[in-house]
PDB file of N, CA, C, O and CB in Angstrom:
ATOM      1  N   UNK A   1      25.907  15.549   2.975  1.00  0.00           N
ATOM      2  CA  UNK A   1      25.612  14.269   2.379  1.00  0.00           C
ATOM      3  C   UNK A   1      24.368  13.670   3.016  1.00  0.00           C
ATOM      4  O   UNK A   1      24.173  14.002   4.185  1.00  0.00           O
ATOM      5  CB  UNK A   1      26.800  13.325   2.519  1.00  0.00           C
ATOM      6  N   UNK A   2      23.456  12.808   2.428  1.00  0.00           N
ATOM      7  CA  UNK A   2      22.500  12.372   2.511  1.00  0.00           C
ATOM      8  C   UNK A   2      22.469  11.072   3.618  1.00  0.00           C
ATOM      9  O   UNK A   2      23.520  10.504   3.915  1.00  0.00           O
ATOM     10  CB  UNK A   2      22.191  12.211   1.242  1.00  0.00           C
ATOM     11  N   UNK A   3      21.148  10.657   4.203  1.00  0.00           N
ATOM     12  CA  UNK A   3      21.881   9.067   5.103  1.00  0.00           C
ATOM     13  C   UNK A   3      21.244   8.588   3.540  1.00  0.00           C
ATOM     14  O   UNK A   3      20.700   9.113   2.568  1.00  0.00           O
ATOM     15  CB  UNK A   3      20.942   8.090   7.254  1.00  0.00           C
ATOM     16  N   UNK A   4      21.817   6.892   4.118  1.00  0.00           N
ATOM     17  CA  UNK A   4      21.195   5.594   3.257  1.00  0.00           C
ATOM     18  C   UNK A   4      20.248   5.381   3.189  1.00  0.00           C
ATOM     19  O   UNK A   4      19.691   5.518   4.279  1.00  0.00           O
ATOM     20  CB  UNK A   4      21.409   4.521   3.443  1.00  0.00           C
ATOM     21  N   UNK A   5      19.602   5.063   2.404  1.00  0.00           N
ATOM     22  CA  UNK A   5      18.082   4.366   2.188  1.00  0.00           C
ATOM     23  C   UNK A   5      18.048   3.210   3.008  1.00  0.00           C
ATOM     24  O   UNK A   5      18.887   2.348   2.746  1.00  0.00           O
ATOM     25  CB  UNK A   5      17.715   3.863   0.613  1.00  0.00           C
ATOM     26  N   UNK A   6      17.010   2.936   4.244  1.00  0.00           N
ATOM     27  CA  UNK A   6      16.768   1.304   4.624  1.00  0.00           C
ATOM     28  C   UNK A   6      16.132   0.940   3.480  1.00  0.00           C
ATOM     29  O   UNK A   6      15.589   1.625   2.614  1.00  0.00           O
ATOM     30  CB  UNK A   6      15.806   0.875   6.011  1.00  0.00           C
ATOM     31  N   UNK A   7      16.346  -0.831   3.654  1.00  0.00           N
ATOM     32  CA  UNK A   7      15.366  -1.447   2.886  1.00  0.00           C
ATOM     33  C   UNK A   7      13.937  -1.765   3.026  1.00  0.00           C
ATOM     34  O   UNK A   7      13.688  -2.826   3.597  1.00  0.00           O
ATOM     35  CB  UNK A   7      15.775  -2.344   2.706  1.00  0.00           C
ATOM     36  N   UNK A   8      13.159  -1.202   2.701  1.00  0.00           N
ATOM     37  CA  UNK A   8      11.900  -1.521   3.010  1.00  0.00           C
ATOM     38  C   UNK A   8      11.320  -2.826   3.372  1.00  0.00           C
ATOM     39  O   UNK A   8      11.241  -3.680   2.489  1.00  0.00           O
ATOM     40  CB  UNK A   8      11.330  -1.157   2.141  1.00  0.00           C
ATOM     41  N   UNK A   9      10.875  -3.104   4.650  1.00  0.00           N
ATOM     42  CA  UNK A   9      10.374  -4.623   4.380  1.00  0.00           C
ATOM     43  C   UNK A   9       9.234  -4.477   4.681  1.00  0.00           C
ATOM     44  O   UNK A   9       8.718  -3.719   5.501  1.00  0.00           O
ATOM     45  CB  UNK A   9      10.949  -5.831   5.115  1.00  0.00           C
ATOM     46  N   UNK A  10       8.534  -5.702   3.570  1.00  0.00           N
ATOM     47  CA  UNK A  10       7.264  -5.684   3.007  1.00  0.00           C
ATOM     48  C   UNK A  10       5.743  -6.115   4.169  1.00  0.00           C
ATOM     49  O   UNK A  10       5.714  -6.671   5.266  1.00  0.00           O
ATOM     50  CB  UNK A  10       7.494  -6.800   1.725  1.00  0.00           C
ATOM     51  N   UNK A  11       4.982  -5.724   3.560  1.00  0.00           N
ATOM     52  CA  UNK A  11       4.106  -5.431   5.571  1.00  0.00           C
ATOM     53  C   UNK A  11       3.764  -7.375   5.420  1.00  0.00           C
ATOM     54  O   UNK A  11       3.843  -8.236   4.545  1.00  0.00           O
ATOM     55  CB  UNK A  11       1.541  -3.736   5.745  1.00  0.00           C
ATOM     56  N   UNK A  12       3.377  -7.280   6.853  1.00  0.00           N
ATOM     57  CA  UNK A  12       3.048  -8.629   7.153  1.00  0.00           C
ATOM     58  C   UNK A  12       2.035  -9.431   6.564  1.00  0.00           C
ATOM     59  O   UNK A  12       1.255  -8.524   6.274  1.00  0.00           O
ATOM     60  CB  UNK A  12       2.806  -8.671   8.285  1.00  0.00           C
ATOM     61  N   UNK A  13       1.598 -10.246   6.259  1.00  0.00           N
ATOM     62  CA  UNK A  13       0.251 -11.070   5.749  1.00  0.00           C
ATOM     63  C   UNK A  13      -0.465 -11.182   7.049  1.00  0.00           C
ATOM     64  O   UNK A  13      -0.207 -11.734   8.120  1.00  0.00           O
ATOM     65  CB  UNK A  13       0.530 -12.711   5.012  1.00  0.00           C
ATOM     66  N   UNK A  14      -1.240 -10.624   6.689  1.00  0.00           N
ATOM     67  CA  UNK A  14      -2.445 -11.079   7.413  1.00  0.00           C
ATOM     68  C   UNK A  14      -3.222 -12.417   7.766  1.00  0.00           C
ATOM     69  O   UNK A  14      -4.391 -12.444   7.383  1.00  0.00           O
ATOM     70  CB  UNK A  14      -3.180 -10.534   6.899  1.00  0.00           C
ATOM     71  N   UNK A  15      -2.984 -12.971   8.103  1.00  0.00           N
ATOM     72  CA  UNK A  15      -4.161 -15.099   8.344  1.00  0.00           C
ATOM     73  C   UNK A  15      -5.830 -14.304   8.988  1.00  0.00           C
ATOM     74  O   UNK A  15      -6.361 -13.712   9.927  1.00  0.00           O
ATOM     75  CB  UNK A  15      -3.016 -16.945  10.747  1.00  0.00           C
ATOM     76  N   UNK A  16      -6.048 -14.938   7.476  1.00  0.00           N
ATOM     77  CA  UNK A  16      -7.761 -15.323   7.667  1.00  0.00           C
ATOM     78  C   UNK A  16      -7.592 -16.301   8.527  1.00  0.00           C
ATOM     79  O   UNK A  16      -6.757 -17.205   8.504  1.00  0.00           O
ATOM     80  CB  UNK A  16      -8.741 -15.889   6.296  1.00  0.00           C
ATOM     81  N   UNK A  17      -8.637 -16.022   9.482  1.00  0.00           N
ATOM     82  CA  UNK A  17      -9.199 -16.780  10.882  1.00  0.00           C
ATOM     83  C   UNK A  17     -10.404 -18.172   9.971  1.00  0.00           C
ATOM     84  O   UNK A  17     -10.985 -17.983   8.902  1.00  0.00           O
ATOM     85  CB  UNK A  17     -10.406 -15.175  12.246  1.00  0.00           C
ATOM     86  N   UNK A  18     -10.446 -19.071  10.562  1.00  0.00           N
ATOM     87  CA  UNK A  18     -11.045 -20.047  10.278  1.00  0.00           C
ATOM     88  C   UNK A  18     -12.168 -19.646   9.753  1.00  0.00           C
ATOM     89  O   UNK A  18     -11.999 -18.435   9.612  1.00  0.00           O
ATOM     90  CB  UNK A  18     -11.143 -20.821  11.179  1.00  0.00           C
ATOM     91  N   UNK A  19     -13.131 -19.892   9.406  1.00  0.00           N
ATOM     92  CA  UNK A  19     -14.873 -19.630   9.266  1.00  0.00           C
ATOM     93  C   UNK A  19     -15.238 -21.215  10.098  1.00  0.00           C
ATOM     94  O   UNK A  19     -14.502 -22.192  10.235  1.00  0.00           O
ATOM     95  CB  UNK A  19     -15.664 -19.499   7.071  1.00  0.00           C
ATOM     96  N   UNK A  20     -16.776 -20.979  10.597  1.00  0.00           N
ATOM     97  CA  UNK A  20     -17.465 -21.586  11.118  1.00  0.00           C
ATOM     98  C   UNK A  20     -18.052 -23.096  10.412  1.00  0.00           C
ATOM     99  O   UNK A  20     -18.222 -23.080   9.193  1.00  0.00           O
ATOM    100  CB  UNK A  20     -18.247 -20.653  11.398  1.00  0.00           C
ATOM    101  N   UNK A  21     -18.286 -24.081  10.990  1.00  0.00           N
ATOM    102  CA  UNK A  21     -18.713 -25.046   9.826  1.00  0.00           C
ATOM    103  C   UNK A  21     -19.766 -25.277  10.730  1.00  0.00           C
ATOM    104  O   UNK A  21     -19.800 -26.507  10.692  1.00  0.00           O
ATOM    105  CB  UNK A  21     -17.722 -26.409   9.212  1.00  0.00           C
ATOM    106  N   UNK A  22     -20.656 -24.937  11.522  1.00  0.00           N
ATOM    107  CA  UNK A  22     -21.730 -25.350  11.908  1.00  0.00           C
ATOM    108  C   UNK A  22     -22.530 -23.948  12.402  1.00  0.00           C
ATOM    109  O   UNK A  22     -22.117 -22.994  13.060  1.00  0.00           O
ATOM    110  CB  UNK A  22     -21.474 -26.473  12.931  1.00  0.00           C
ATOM    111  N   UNK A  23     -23.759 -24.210  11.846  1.00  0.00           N
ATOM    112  CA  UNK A  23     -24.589 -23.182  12.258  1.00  0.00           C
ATOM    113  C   UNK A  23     -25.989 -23.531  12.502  1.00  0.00           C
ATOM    114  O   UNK A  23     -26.343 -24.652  12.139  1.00  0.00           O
ATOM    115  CB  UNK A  23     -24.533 -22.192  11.353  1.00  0.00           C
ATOM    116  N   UNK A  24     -26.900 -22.709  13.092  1.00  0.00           N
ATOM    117  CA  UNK A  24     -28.074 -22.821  13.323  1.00  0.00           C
ATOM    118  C   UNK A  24     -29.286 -22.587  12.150  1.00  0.00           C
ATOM    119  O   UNK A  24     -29.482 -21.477  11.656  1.00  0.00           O
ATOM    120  CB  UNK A  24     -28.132 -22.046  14.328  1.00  0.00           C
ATOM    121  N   UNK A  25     -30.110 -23.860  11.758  1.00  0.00           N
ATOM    122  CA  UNK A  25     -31.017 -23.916  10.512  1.00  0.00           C
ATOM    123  C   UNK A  25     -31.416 -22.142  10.605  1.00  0.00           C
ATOM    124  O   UNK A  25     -31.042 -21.336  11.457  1.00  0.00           O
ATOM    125  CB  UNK A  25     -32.601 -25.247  10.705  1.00  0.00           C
ATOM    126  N   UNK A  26     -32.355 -21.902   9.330  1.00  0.00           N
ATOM    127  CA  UNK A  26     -32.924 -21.092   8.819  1.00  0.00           C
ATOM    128  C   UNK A  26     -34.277 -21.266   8.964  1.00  0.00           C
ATOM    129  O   UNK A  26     -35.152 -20.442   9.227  1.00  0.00           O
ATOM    130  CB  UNK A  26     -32.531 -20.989   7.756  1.00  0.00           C
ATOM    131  N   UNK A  27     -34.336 -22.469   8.752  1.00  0.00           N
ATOM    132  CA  UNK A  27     -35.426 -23.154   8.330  1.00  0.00           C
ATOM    133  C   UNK A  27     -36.149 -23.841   9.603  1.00  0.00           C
ATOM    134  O   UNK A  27     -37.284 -23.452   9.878  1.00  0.00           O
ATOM    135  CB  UNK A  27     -34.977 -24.158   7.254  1.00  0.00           C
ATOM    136  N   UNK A  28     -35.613 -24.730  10.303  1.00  0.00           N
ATOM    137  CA  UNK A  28     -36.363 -25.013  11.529  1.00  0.00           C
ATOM    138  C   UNK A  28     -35.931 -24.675  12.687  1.00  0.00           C
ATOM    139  O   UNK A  28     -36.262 -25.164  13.767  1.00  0.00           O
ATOM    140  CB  UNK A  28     -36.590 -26.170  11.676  1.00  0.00           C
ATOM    141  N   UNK A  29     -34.961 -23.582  12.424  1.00  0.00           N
ATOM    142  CA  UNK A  29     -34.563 -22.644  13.509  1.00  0.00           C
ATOM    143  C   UNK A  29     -33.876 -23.878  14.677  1.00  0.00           C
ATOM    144  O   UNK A  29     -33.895 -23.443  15.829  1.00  0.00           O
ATOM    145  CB  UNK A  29     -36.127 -21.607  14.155  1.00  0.00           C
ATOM    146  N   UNK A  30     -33.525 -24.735  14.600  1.00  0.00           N
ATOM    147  CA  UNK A  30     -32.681 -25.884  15.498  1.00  0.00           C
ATOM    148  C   UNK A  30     -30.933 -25.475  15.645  1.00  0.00           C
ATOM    149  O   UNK A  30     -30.147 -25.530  14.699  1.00  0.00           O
ATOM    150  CB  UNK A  30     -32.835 -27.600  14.557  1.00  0.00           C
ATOM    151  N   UNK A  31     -30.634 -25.133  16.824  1.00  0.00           N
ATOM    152  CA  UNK A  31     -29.234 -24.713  16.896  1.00  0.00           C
ATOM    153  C   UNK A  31     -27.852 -25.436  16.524  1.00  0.00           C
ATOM    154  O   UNK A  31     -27.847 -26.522  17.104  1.00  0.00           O
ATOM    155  CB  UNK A  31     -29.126 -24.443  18.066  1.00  0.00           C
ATOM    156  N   UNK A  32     -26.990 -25.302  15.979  1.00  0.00           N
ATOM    157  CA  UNK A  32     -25.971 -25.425  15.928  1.00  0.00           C
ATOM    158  C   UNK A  32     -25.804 -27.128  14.555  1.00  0.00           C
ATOM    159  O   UNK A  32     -24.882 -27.944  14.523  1.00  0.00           O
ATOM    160  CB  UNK A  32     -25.530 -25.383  17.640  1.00  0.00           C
ATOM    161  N   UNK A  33     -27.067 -27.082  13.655  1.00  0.00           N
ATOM    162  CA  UNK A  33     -27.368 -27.932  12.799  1.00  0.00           C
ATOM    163  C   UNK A  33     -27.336 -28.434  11.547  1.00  0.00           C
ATOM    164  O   UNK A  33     -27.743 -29.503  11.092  1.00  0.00           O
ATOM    165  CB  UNK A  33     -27.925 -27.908  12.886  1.00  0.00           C
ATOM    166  N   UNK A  34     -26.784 -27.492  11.046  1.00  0.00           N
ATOM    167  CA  UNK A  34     -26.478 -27.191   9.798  1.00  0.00           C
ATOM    168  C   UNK A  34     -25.242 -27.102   9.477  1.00  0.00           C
ATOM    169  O   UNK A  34     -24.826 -26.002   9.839  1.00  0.00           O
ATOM    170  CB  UNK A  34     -26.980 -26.227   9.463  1.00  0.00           C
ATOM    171  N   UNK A  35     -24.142 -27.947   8.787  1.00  0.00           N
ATOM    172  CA  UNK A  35     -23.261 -28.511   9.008  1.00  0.00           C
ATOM    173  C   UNK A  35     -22.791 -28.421   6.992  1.00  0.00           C
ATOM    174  O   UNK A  35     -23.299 -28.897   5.976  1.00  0.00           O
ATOM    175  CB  UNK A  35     -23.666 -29.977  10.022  1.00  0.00           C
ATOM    176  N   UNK A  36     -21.456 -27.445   7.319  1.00  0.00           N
ATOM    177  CA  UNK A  36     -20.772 -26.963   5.538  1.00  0.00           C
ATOM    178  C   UNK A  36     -19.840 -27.262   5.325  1.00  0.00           C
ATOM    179  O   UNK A  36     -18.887 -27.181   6.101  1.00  0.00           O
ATOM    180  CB  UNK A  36     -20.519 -25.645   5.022  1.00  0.00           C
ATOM    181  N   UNK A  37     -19.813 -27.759   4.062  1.00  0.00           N
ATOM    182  CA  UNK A  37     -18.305 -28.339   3.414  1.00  0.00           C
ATOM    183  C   UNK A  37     -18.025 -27.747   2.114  1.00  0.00           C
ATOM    184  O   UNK A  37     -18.940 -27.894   1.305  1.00  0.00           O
ATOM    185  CB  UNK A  37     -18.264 -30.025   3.135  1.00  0.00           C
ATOM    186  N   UNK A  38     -17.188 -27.231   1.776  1.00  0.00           N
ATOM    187  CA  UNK A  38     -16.289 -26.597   0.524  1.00  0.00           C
ATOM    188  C   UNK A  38     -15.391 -27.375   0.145  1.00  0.00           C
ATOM    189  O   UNK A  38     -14.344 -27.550   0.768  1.00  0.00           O
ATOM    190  CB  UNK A  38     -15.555 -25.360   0.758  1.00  0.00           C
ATOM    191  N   UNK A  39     -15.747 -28.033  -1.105  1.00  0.00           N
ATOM    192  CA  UNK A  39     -15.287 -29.010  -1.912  1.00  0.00           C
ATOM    193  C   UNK A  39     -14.140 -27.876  -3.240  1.00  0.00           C
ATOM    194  O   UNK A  39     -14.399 -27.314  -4.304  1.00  0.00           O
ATOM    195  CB  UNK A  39     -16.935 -29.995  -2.610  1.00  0.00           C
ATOM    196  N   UNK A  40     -13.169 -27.987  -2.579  1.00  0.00           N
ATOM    197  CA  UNK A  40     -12.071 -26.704  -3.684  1.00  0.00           C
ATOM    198  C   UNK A  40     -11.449 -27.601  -4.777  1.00  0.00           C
ATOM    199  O   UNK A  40     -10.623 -27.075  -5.523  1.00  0.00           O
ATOM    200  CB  UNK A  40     -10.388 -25.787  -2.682  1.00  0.00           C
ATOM    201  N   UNK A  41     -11.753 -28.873  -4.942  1.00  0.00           N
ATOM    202  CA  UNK A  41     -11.179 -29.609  -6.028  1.00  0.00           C
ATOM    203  C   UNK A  41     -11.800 -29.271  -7.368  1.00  0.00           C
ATOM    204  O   UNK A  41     -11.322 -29.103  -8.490  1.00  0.00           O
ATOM    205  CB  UNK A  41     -11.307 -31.051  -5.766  1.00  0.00           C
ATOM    206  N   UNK A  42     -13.413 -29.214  -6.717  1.00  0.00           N
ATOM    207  CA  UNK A  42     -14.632 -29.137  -7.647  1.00  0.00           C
ATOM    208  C   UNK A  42     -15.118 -27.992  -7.432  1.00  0.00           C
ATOM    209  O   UNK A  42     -15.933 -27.645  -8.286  1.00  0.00           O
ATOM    210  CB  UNK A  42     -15.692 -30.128  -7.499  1.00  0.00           C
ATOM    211  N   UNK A  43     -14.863 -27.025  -6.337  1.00  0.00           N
ATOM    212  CA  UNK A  43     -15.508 -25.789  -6.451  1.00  0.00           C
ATOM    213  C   UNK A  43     -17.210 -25.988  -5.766  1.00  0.00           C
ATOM    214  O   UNK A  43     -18.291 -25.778  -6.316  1.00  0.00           O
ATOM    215  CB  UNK A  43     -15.435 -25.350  -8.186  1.00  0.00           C
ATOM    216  N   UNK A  44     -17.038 -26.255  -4.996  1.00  0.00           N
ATOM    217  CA  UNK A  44     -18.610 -26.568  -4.796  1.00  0.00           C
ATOM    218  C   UNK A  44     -19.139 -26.063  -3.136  1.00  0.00           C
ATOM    219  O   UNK A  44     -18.848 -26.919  -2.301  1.00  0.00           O
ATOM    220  CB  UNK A  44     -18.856 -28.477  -5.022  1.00  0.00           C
ATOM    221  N   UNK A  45     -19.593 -25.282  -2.771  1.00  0.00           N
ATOM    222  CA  UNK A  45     -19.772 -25.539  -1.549  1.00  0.00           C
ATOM    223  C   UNK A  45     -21.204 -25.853  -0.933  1.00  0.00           C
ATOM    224  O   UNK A  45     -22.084 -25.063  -1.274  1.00  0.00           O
ATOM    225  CB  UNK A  45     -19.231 -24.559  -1.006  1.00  0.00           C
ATOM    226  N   UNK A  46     -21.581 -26.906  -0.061  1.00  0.00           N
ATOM    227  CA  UNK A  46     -22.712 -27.602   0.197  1.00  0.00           C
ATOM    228  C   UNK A  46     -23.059 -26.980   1.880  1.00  0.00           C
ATOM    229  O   UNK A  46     -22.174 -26.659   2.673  1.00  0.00           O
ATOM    230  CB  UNK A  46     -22.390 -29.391  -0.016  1.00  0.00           C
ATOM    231  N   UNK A  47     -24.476 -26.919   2.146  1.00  0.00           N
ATOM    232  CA  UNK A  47     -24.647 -26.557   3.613  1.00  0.00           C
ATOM    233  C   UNK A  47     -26.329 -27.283   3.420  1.00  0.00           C
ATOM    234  O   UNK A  47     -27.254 -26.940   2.683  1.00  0.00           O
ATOM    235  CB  UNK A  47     -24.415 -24.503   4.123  1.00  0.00           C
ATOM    236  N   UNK A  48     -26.202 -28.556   4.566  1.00  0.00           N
ATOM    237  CA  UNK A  48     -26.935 -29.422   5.134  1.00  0.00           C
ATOM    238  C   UNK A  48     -27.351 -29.423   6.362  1.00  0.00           C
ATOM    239  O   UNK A  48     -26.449 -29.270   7.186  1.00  0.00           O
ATOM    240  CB  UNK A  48     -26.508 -30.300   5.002  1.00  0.00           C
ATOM    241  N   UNK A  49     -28.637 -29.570   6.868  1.00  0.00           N
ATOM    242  CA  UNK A  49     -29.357 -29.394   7.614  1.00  0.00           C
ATOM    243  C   UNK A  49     -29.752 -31.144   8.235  1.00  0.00           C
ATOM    244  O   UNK A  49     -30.435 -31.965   7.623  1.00  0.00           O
ATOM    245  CB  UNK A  49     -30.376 -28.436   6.926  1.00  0.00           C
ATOM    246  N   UNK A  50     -29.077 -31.348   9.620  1.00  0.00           N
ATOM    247  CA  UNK A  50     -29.793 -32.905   9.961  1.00  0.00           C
ATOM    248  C   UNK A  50     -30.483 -33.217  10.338  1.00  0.00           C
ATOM    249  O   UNK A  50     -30.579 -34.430  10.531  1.00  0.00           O
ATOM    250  CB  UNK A  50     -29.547 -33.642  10.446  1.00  0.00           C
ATOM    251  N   UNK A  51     -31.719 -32.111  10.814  1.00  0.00           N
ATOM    252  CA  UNK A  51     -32.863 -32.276  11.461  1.00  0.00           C
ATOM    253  C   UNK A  51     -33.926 -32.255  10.320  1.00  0.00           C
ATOM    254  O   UNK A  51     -34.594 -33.218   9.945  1.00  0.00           O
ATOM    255  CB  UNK A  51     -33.039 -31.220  12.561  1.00  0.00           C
ATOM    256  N   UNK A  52     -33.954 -31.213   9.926  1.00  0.00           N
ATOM    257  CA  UNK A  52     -34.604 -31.110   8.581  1.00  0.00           C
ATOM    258  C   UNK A  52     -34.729 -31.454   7.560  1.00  0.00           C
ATOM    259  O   UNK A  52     -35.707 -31.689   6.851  1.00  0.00           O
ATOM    260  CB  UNK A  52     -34.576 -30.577   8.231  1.00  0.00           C
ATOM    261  N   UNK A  53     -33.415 -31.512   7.405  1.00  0.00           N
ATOM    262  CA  UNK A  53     -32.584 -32.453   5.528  1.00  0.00           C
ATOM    263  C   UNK A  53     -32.824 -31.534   4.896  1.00  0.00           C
ATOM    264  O   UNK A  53     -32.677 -31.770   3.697  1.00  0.00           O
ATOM    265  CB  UNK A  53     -33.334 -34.055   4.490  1.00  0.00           C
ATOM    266  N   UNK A  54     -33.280 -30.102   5.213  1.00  0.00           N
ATOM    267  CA  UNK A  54     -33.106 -28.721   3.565  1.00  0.00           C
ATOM    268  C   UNK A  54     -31.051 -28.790   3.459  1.00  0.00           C
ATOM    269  O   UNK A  54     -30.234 -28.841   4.379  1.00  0.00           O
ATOM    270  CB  UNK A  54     -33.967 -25.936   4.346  1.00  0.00           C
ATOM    271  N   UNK A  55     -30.874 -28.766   2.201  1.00  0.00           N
ATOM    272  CA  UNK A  55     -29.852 -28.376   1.774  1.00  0.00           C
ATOM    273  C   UNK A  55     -29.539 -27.453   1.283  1.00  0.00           C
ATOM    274  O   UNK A  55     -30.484 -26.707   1.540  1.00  0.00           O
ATOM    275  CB  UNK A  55     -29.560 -28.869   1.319  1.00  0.00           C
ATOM    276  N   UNK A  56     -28.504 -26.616   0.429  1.00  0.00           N
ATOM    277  CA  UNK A  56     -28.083 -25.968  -0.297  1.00  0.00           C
ATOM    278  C   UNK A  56     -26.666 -26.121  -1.052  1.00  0.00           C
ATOM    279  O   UNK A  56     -25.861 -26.868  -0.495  1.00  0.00           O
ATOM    280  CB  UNK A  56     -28.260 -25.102   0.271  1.00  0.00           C
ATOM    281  N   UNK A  57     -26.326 -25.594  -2.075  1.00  0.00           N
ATOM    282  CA  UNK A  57     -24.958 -26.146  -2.646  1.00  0.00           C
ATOM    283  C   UNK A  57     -24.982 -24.733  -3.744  1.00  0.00           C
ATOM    284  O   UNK A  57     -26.008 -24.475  -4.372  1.00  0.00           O
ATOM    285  CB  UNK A  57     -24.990 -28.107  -3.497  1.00  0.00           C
ATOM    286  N   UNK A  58     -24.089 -24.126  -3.836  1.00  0.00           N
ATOM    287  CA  UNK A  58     -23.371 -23.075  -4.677  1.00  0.00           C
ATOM    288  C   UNK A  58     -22.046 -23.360  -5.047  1.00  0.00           C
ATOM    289  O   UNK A  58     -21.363 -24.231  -4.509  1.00  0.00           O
ATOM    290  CB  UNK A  58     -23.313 -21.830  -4.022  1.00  0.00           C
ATOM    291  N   UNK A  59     -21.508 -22.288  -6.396  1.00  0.00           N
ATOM    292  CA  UNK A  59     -20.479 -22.793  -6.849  1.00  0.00           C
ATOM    293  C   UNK A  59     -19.547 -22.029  -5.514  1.00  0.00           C
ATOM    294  O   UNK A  59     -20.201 -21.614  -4.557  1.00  0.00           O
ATOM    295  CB  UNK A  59     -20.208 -22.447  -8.559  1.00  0.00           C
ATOM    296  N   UNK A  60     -17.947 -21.861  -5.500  1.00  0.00           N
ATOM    297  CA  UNK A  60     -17.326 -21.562  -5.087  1.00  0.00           C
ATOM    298  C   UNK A  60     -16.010 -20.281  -6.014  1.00  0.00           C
ATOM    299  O   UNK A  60     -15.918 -20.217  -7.240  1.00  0.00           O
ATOM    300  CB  UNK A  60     -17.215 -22.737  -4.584  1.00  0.00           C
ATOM    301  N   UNK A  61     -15.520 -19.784  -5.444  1.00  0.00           N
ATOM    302  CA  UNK A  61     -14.326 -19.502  -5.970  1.00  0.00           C
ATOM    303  C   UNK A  61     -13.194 -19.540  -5.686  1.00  0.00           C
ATOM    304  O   UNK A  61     -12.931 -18.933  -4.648  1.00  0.00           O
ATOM    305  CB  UNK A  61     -14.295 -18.777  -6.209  1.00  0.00           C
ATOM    306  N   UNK A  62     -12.325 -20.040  -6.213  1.00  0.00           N
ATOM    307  CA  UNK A  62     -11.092 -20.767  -5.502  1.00  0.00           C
ATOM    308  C   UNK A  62      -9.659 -19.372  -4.990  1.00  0.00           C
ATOM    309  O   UNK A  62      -8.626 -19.317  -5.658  1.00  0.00           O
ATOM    310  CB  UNK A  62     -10.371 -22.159  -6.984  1.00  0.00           C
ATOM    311  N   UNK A  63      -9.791 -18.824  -4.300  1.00  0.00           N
ATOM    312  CA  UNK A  63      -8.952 -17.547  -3.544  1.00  0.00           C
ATOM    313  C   UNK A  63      -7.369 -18.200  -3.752  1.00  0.00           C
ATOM    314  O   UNK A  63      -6.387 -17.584  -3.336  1.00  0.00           O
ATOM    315  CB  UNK A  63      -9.464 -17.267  -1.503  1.00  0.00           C
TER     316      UNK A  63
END
């Protein structure tokens, strides 16, 4: 006779680690200045620069 089947249990989830919200311009190369927000209501995500004032803003996709 055969053993029993265990029940398989299902693998763990993995947690995405935070992402960064501050980084160093592109643009005037100034460290730690550039400062991002992801707007998931609206889908929007914005990355601002306070030394400089260059911005950027792309859509998002909501995961």
């Amino acid at each position: 006779m055969g053993k029993r089947k265990s029940a398989a249990k299902p693998p763990p989830k993995k947690r995405m680690d935070k992402l960064d919200t501050v980084f160093s311009c592109p643009f005037c190369n100034h460290g730690s200045s550039v400062e991002c927000r992801i707007d998931m209501k609206n889908l929007i995500g914005e990355a601002n620069c306070r030394i400089c004032q260059e911005s950027f803003s792309t859509t998002v996709n909501g995961f």
